[in-house]
SEVEXDO-801869 format. One record per residue: residue in one letter; x, z, y of N, C-alpha, C in turn. Coordinates in steps of 0.2 Angstrom, whole numbers, padded with zeros to 4 digits, always signed. Example, Ala and Ser with C-alpha at 12.3 -4.5 7.8 and 13.67 -1.06 7.14 Angstrom:
A+0066+0039-0028+0062+0039-0022+0066+0039-0016/S+0064+0035-0011+0068+0036-0005+0064+0039+0000/
This chain:
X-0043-0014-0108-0038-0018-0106-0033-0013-0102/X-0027-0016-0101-0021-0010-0097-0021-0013-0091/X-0024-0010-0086-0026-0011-0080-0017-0012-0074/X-0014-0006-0079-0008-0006-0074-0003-0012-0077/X+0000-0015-0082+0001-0020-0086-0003-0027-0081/X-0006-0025-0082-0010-0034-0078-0006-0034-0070/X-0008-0026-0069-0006-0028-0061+0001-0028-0059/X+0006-0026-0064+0013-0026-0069+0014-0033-0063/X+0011-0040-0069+0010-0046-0071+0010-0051-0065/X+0004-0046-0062+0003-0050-0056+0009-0050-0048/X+0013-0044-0049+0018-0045-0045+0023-0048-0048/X+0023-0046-0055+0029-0052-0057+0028-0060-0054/X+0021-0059-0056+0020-0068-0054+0022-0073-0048/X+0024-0067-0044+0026-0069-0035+0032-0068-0035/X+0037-0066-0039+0042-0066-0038+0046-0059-0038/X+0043-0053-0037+0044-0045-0038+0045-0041-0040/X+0047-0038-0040+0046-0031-0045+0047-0025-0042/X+0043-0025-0034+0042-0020-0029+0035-0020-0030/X+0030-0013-0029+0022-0013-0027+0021-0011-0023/X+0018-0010-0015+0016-0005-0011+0008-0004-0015/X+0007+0002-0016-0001+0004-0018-0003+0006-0011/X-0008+0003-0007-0013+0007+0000-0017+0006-0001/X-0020+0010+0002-0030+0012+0001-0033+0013+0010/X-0039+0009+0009-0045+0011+0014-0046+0016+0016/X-0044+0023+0012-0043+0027+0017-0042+0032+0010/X-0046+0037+0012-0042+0044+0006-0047+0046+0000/X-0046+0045-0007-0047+0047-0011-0052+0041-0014/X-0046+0036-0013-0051+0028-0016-0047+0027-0022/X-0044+0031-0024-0040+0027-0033-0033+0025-0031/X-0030+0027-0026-0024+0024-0024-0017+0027-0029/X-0018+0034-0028-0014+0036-0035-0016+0036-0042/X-0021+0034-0045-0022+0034-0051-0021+0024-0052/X-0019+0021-0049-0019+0015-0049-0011+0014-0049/X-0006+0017-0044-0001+0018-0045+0001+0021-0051/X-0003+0028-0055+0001+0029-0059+0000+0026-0065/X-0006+0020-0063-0008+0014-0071+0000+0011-0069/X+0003+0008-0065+0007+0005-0062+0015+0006-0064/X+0014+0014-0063+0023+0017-0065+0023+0015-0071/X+0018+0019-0075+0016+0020-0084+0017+0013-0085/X+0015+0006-0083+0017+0000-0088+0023-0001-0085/X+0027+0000-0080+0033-0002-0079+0038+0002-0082/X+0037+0011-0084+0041+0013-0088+0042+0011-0096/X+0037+0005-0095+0037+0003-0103+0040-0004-0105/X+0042-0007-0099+0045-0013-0098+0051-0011-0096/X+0054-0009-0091+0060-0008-0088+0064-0003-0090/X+0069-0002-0090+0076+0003-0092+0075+0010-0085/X+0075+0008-0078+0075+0011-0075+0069+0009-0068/X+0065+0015-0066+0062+0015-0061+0061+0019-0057/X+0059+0014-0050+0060+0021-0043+0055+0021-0041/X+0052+0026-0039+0045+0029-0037+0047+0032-0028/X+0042+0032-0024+0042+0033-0016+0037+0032-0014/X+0036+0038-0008+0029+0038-0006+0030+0036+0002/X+0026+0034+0007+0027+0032+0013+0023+0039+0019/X+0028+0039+0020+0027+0047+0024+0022+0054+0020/X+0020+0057+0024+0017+0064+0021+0014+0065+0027/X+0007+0068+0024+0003+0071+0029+0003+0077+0029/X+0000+0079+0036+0002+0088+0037+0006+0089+0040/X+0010+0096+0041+0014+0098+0044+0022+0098+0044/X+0026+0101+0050+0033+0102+0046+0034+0106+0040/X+0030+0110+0036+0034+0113+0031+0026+0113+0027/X+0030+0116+0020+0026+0114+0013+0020+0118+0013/X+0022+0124+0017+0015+0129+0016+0009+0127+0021/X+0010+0122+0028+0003+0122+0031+0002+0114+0030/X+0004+0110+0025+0002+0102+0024-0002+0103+0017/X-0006+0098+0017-0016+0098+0013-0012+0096+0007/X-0014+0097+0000-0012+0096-0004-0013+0087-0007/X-0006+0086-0011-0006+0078-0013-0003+0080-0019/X-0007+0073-0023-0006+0073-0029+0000+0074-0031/X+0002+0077-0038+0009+0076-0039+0008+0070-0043/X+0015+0067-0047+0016+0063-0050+0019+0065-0058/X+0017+0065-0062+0020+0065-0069+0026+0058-0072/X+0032+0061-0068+0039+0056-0069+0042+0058-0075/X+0043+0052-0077+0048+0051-0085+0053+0052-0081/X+0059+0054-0088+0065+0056-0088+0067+0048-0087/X+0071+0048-0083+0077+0042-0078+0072+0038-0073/X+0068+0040-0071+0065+0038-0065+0070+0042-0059/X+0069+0037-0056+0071+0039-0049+0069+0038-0044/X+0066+0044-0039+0062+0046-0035+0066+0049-0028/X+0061+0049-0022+0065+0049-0017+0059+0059-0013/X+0061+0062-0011+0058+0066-0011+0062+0072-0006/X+0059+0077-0004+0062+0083+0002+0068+0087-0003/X+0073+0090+0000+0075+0093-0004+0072+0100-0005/X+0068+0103-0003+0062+0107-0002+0058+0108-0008/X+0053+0101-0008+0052+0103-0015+0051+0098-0021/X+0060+0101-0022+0061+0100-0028+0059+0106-0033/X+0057+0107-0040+0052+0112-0041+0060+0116-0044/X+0060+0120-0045+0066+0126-0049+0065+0126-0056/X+0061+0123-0059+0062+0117-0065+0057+0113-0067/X+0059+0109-0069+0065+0109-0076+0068+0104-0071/X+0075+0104-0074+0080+0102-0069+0082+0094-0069/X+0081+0093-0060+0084+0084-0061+0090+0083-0056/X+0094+0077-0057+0100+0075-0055+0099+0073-0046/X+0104+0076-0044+0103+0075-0037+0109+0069-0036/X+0103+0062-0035+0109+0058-0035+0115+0055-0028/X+0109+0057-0022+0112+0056-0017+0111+0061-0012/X+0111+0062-0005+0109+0065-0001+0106+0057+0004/X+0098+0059+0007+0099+0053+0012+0099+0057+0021/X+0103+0049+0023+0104+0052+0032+0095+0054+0036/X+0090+0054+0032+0083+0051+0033+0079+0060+0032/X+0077+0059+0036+0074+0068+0036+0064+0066+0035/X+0061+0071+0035+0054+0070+0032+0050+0077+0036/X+0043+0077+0040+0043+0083+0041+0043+0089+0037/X+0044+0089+0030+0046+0093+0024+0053+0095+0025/X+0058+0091+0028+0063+0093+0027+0068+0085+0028/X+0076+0086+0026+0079+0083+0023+0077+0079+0017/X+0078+0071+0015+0077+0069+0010+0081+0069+0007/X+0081+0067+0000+0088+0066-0004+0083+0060-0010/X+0088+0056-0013+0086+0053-0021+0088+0057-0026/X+0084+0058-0030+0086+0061-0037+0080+0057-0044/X+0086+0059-0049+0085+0055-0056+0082+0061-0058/X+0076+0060-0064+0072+0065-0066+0077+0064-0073/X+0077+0073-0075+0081+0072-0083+0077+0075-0086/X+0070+0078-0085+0067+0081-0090+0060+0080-0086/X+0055+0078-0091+0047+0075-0088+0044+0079-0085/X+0041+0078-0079+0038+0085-0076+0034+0081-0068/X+0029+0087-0067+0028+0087-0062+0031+0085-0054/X+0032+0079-0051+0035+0079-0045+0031+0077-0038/X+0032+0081-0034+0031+0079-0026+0034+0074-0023/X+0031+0069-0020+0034+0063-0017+0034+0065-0008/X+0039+0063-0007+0038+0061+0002+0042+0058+0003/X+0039+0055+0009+0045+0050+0013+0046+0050+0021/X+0052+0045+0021+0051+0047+0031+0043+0043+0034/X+0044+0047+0039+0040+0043+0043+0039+0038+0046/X+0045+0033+0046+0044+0028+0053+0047+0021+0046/X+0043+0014+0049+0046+0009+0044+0050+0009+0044/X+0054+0009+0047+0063+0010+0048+0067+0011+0041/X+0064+0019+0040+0067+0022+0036+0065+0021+0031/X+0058+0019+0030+0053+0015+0023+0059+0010+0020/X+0060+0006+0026+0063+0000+0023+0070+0001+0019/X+0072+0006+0021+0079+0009+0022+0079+0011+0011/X+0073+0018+0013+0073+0020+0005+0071+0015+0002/X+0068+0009+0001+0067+0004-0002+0072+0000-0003/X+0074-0002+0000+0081-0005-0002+0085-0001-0006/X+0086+0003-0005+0091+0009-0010+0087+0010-0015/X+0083+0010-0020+0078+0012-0024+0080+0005-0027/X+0078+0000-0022+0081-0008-0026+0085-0011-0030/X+0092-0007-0026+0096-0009-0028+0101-0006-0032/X+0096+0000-0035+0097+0005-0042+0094+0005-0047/X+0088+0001-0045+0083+0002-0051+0078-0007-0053/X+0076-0007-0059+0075-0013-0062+0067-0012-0057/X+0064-0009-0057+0057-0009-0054+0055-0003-0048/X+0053-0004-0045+0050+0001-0039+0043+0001-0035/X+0038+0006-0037+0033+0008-0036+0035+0012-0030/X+0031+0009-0023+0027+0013-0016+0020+0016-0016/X+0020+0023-0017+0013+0026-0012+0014+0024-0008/X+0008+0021-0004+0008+0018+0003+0000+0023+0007/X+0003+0021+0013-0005+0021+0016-0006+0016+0021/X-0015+0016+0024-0017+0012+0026-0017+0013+0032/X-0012+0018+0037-0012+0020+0041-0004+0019+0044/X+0000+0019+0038+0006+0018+0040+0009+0011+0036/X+0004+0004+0041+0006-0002+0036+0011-0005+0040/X+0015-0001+0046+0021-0005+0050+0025-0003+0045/X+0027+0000+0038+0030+0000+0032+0032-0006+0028/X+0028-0009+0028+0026-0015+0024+0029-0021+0027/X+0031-0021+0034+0033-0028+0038+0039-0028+0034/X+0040-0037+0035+0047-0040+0032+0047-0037+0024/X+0043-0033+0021+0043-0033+0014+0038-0040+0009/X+0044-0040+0005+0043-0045+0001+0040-0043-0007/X+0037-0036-0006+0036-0033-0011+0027-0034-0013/X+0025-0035-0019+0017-0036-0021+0015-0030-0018/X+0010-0032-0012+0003-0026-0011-0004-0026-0016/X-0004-0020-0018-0012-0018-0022-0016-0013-0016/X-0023-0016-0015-0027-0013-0012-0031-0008-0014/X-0033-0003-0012-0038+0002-0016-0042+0004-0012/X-0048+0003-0016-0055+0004-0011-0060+0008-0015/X-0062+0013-0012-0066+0015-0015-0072+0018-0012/X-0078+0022-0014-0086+0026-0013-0083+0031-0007/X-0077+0035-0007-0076+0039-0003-0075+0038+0005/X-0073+0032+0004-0071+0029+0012-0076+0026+0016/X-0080+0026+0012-0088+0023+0017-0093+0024+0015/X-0100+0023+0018-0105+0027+0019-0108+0024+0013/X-0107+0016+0013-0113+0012+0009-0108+0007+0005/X-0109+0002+0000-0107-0001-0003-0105-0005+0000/X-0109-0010+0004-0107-0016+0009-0102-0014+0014/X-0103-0007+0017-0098-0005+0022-0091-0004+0018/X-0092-0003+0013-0083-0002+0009-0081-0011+0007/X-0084-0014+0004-0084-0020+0005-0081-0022+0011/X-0084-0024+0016-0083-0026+0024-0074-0020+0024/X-0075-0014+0023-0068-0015+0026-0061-0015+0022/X-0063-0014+0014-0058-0017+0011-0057-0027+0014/X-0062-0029+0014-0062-0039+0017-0057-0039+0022/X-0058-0034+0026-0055-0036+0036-0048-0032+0032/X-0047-0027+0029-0040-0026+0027-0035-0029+0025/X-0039-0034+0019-0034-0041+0016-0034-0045+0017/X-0038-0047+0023-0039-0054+0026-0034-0050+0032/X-0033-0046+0034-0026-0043+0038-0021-0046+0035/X-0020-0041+0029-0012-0041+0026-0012-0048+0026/X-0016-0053+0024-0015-0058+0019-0017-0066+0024/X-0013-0063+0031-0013-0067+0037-0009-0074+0035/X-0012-0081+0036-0007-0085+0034-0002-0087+0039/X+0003-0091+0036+0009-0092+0040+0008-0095+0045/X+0010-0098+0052+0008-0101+0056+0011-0109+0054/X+0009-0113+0058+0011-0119+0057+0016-0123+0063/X+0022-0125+0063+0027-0126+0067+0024-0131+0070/X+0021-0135+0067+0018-0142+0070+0012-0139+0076/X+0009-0136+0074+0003-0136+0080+0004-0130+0085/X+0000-0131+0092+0001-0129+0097+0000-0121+0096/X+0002-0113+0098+0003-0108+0094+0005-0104+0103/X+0001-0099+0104+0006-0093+0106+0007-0090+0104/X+0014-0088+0104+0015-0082+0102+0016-0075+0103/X+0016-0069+0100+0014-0063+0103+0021-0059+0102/X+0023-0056+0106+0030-0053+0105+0027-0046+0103/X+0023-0045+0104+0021-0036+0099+0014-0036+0099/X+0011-0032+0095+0003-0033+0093-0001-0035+0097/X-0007-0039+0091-0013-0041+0094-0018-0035+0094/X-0021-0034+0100-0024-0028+0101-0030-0030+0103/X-0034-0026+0100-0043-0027+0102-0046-0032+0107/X-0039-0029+0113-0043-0030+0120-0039-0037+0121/X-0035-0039+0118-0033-0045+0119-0035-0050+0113/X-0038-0048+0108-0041-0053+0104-0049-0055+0108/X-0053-0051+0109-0058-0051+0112-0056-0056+0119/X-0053-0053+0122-0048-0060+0127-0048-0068+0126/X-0045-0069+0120-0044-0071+0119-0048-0075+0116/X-0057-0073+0112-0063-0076+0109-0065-0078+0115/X-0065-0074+0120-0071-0075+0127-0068-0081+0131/X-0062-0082+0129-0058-0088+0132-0059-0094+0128/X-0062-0093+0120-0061-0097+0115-0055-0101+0114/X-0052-0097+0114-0045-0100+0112-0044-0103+0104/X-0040-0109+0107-0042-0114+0098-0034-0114+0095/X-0030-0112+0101-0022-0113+0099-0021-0107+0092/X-0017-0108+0089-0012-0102+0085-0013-0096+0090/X-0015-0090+0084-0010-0085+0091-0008-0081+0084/X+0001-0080+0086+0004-0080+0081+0006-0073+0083/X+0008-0069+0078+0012-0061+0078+0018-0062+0074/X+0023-0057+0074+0028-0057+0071+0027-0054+0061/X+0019-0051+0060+0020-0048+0053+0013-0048+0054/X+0009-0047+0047+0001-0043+0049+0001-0037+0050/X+0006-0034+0048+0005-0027+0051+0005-0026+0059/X+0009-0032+0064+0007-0034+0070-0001-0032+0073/X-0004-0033+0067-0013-0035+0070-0017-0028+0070/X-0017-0024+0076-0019-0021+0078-0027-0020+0078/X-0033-0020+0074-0037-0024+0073-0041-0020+0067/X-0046-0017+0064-0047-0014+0060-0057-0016+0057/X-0060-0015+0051-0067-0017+0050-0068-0025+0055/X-0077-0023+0056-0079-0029+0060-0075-0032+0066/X-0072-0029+0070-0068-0030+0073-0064-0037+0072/X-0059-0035+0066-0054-0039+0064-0060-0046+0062/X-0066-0043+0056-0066-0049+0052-0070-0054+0059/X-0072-0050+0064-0076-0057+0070-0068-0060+0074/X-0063-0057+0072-0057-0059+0077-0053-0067+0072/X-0054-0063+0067-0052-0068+0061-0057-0075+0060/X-0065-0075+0061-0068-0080+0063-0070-0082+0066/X-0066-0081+0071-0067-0086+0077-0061-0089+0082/X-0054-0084+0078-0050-0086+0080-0046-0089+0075/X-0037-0094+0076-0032-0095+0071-0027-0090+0071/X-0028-0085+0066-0022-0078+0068-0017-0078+0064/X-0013-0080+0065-0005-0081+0060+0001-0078+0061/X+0004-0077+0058+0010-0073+0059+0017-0077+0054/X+0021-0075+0057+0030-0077+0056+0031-0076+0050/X+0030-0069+0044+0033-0067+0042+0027-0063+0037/X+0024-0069+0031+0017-0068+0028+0017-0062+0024/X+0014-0058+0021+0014-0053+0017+0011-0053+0011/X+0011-0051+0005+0012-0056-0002+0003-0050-0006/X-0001-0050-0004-0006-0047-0008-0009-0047-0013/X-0010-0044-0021-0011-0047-0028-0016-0045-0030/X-0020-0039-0026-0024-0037-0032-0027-0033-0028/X-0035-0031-0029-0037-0024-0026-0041-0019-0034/X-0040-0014-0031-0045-0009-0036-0050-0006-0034/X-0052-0003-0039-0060-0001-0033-0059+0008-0040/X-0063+0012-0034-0065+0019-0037-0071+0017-0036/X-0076+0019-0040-0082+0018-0039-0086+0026-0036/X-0085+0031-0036-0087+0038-0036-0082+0042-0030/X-0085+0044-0026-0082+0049-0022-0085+0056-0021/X-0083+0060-0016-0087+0067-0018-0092+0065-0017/X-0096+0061-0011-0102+0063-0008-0107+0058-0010/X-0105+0051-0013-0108+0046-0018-0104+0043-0021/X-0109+0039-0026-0105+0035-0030-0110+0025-0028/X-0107+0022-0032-0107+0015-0031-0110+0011-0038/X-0113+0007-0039-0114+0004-0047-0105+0000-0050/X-0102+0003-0054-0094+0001-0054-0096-0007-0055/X-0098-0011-0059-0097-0016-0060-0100-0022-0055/X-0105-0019-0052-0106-0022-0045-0102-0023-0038/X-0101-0014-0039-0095-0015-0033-0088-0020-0033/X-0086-0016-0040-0080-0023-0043-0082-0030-0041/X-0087-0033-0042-0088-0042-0044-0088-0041-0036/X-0092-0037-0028-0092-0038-0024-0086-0040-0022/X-0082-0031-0022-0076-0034-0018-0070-0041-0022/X-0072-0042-0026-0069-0048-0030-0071-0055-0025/X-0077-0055-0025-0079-0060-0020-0078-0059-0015/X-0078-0055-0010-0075-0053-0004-0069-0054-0004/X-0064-0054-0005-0057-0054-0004-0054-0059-0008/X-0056-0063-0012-0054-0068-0017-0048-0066-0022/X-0048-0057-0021-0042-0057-0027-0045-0055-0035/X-0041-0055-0040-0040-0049-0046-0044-0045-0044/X-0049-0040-0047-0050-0036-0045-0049-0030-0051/X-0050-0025-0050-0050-0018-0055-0051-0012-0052/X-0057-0009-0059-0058-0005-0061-0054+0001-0063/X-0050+0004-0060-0044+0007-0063-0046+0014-0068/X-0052+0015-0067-0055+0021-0069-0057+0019-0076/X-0063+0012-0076-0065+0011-0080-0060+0005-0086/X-0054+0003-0083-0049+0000-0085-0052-0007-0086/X-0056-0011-0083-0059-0015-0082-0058-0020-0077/X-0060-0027-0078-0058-0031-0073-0065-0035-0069/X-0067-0037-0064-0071-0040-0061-0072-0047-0066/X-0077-0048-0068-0078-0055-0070-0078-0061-0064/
């Protein structure tokens, strides 16, 4: 099956043609699930914009950890430092942006010839929002690297999330489970109800006020401005979520998760882990390695 084609499909289905790809943590499948993703949109669409959400490491190229490159077709358009851009083979510099990156200045440029590219972007939602928009409203489809550390990216975005979980980010299979569940039962917070009695939170729900607010047994709404509002992460979130009504203004649109089954330090049984987090999280699931779907 084509893994990235289905998952194409399923952001069409909500209305889309934005994906933020984020992961449990690092080296869960998050870029090879992304580039299933570019690869069927460059098949479908005339034009597409590629962008990653911030960059790890330092201010310059030589002391930040190494990240994947991307293998971009000619007329993609990507948002990236002006640093490093590579000295060939040569792409169109379409804009300058006012948005800087600890690599540098950012700029948008159109690839004219296939090649190897580095992705960065700014830092702060802000300016996520900002290269997002502009990527939008140039291109027929736009694919976000995301992370799961910088999900105040994602608020007020209307764009299909895919989750990616994988062997690397936890000890055991059950623990990758449990924190992929509390992460999509995060994002995938339902909306609040106008009818029923609700507090609301002018800025995040944080540990120590959810816990507050269980010991008080609180049955009202308690409502945030976005999921990314919820402050809350693993057991935590998933005992806060059942016990509390935790809802937000401003839903976030979730479609699918994928799973790596193999990290450096263990691997997992693929088709197990798949069917697990499939029942955990009640999405689509995928195999993006094995190009396989959870039955």
């Amino acid at each position: 099956m084509r893994v990235g084609s289905e998952l194409l499909q399923l952001a069409h289905s909500v209305g889309t043609r934005t994906i933020f790809v984020v992961g449990t943590g690092k080296d869960v499948g998050k870029t090879t699930a992304l580039r299933a993703i570019y690869g069927a949109a460059c098949k479908v669409f005339t034009t597409v914009g590629v962008a990653s959400i911030g960059r790890e490491g330092g201010a310059t190229r030589d002391d930040a950890p190494a990240k994947p490159r991307l293998w971009l077709n000619s007329a993609t358009m990507f948002v990236t430092a002006r640093s490093l851009l590579p000295l060939s083979p040569a792409c169109e510099i379409v804009s300058m942006s006012r948005l800087r990156s600890p690599a540098g200045a950012l700029l948008y440029a159109r690839v004219a010839s296939s090649a190897y590219y580095e992705l960065v972007g700014p830092p702060t939602a802000s300016g996520m929002h900002e290269i997002v928009e502009a990527l939008c409203g140039r291109n027929d489809a736009v694919v976000i690297d995301g992370a799961v550390d910088r999900v105040a990216a994602l608020a007020g975005s209307s764009g299909a999330i895919v989750v990616a979980c994988g062997a690397a980010a936890a000890a055991t299979m059950q623990e990758a489970v449990e924190d992929v569940a509390a992460l999509v039962e995060r994002l995938r917070t339902p909306c609040f109800d106008s009818k029923a009695p609700a507090i609301h939170l002018e800025g995040a729900l944080t540990a120590a006020e959810a816990a507050s607010f269980m010991t008080a047994r609180e049955e009202r709404q308690i409502v945030v401005r976005d999921p990314t509002q919820i402050a809350l992460n693993g057991r935590a979130a998933s005992q806060a979520f059942a016990r509390l009504r935790i809802r937000c203004r401003r839903p976030l649109r979730v479609v699918a998760a994928t799973i790596a089954s193999i990290g450096p330090q263990r691997s997992f049984e693929p088709q197990a882990f798949a069917q697990a987090v499939a029942a955990a999280t009640g999405l689509p699931t995928f195999d993006v390695y094995a190009g396989a779907r959870a039955a």
